[in-house]
N, C-alpha and C positions, 0 to 999 in steps of 0.2 A: 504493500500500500504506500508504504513512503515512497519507493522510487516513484512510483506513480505519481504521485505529488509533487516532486520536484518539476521545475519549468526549463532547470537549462540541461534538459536532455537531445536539445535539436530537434525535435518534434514541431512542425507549424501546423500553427492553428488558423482556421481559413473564421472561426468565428470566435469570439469569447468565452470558454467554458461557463456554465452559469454558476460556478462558487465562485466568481467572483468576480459575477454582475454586482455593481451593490444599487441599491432601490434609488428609485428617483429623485429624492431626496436627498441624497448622500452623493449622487456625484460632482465631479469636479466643474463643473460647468466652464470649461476654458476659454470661453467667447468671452467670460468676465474677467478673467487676469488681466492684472494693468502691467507696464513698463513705467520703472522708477529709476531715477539715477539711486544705488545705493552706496553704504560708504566706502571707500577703499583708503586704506591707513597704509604710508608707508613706516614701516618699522625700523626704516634704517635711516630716516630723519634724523639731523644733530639734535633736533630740536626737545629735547626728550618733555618739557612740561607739553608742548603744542600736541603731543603725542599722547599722552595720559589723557587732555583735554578733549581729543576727537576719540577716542575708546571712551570717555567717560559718555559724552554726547551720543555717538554711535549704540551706548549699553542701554540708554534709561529712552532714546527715541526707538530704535530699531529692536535691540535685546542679536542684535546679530551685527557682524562688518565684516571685509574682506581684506588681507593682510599681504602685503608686497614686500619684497625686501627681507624676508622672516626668516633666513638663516638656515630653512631649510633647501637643502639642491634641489636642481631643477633634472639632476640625473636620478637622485632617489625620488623624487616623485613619480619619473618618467617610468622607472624601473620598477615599482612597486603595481602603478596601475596595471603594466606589462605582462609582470607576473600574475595578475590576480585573473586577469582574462584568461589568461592559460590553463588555469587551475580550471576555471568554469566549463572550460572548452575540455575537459578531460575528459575520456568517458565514464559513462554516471557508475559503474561498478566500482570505481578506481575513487570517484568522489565518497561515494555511500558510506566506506571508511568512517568516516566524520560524522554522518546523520545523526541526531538525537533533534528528540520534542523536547526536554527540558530545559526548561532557561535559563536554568543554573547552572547550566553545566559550561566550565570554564574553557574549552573547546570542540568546535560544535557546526555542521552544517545543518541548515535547516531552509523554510519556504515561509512567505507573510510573513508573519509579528512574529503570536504565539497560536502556536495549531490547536493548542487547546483549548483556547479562549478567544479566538478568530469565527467569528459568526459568519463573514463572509474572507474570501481568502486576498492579499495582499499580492499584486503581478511582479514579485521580488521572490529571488533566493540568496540567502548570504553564510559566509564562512564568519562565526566570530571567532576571535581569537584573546585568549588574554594574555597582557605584555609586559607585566611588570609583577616582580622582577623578575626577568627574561630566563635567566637558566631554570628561571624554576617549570618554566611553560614549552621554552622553545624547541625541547626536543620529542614534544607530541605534538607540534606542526605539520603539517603536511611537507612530505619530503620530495614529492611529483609536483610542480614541477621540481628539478634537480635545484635552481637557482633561490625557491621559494623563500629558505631559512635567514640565509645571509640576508637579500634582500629587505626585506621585511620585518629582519631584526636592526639593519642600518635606520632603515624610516622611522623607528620605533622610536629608535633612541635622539633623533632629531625634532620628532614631534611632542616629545615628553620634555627635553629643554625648552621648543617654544611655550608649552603650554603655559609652564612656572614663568615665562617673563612678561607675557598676556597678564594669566594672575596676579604677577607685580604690580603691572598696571592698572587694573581694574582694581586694585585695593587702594593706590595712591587717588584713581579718581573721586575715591566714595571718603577721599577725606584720611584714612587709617594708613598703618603705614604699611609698607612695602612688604611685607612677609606675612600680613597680617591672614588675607587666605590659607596662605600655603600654613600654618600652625594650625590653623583651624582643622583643615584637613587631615594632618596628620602625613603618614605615611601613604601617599594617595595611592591608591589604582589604579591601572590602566589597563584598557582592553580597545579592541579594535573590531566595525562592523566591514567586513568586503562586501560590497552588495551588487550583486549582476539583476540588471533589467531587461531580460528579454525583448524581441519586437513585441510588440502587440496589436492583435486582429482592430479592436476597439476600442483605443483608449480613453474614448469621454467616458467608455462604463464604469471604471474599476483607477483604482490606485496603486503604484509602485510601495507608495508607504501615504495610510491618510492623516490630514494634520494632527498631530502631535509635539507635546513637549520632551524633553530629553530629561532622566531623573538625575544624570549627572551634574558636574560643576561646568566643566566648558569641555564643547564639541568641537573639534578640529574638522574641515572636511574638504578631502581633494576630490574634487570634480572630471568628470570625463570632459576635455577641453573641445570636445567635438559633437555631442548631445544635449542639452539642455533638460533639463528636470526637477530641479532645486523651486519651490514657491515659498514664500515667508508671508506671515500673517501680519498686517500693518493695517492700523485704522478704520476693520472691519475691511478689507480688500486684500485680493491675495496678489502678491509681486513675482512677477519670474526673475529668476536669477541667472544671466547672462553668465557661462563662465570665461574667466580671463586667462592667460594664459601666466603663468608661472605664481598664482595666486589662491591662495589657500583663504577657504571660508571659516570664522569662526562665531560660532550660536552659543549663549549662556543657554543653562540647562537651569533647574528648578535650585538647586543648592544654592547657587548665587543670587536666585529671589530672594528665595530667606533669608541668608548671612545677610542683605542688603536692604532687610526691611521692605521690600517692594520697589525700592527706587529701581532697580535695575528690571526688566523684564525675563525673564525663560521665553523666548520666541517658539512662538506657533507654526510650524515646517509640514512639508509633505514633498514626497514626491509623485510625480507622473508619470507617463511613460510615454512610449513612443511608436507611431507603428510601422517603419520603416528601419530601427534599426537599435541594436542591443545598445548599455550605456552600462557604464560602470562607475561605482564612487567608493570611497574608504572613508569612513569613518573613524577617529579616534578620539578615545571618551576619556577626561581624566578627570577622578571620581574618589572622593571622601574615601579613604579607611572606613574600615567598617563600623569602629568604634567609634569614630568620630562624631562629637556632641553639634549638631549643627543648629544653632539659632541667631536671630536679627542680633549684628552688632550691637554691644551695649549705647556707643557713642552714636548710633541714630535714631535711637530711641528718645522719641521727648515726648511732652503733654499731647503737642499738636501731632506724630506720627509715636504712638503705640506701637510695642510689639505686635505686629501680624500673624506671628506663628508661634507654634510652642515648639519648646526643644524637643530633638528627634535623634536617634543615632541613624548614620546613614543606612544599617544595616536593615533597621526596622521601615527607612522607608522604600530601601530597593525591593527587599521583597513584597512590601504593598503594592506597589507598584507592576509588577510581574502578574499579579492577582487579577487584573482588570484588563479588558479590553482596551487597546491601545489608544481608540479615538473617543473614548471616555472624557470625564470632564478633568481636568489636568490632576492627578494625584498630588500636587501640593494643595490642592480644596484641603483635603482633608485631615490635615495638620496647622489648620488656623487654628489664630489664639482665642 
């Protein structure tokens, strides 16, 4: 039944299977996405306050910006997308290895969200992977392709320095100081989603992935520079996201709502798909320790802005989170103060 379920087994479909038509209501209606200029920061600015200044801007209008400059290669990006395609294009006995339905499980192929709790099915399959700390993971990685490991442990380790100097910043802009995330967090996290989007027969019917918040601190996301799919939820209208070329996307997730009292948003995302031609993106999530007490800074806390949320360990809320159907109403509802 599982292989059956996966989509990137080369199989074309002349129509949209109906698990996952989803109801009239629920789809994307793509004649209403608009075009926005959105923000793009370069990070190699001298200028480091003017820098802080447009991440802080960019966090409390958008909850998302797009990063130039970021210190990550333009070979390890090229290289990791490269590989991940290849991994898809395997054949599905060779992939199956990986399959599990559980969420939890720290390495893992799977299809939509969660098959569990998936009422209608998601036009995605992804390999997750967890990346930190690396020897502890890397050698249950997938080893077909041959290049897979190194690869993808290089990216790893470059996307996990960017995230902590993002962090940096987003902590200088809310006022606190520089490290002040990163303690909060603890020993963070990190895991990676690869996500392959097949063509698709139909795609006004059904979703790549439908809007949702991310339960992490902040989402890093390389883009297929040649597909489009990325939407972000801004002012009750959804935006398509152009992608650029050497330019990595990054979304706050729900954590950084809370540590930030609300000022900052968890952006509202989705993806779409296409029906001419597959697309590819990597995800990487960096994410509270599990211990990790996460609540609204004390110092933005006043008469006129109340704490918003009660204290949580991230533990308790990643797996609430897993619980629910993904396009649910955002899992930090449910740890208001």
């Amino acid at each position: 039944m599982a292989q059956s379920m996966l989509l990137s087994t080369g199989i074309h479909y002349e129509n949209l299977p109906q698990r996952y038509v989803r109801p009239m209501s629920e789809r994307p209606r793509l004649s209403e996405v608009v075009s926005e200029d959105v923000p793009i920061i370069d990070l190699g600015c001298h200028d480091k306050e003017k820098v802080v200044r447009q991440i802080g801007d960019a966090c409390k209008s958008y909850g998302f910006f797009q990063v130039t400059n970021h210190g990550v290669s333009m070979e390890s990006m090229q290289k990791t997308m490269e590989v991940g395609r290849e991994f898809f294009h395997l054949p599905v006995e060779e992939k199956m290895r990986f399959y599990s339905e559980d969420p939890l499980k720290k390495i893992r192929l799977s299809t939509s969200s969660n098959v569990a709790k998936d009422t209608v099915g998601n036009w995605r399959d992804y390999l997750r992977l967890h990346c930190h700390p690396l020897e502890e993971f890397v050698h249950d990685w997938p080893s077909n392709p041959s290049s897979f490991k190194d690869v993808v442990s290089a990216y790893c380790k470059e996307i996990r320095q960017l995230g902590f100097i993002i962090m940096e910043a987003i902590s200088e802009s809310l006022g606190l100081e520089k490290n002040y995330i990163k303690m909060v967090m603890g020993e963070q996290g990190h895991h990676m989603a690869i996500n392959y989007y097949p063509p698709c027969p139909e795609p006004e019917l059904t979703y790549g992935l439908p809007g949702h918040t991310d339960p992490n601190a902040v989402t890093i996301l390389l883009l297929d520079e040649q597909v489009a799919g990325l939407q972000v939820l801004k002012d009750g209208k959804w935006i398509a996201i152009d992608p650029c070329p050497n330019t990595l996307v990054v979304n706050l997730g729900d954590q950084i709502q809370a540590l930030s009292n609300g000022r900052y948003k968890s952006v509202r995302h989705r993806a779409i798909v296409n029906s001419n031609k597959e697309r590819i993106s990597v995800a990487s999530f960096l994410c509270p320790a599990n211990d990790a007490i996460i609540s609204p800074a004390k110092q933005l806390i006043t008469d006129e802005s109340p704490a918003m949320y009660k204290n949580f360990t991230y533990d308790e809320y990643y797996k609430k989170f897993w619980t629910r159907n993904l396009e649910k109403e955002p899992c930090l509802e449910l740890f208001k103060g």
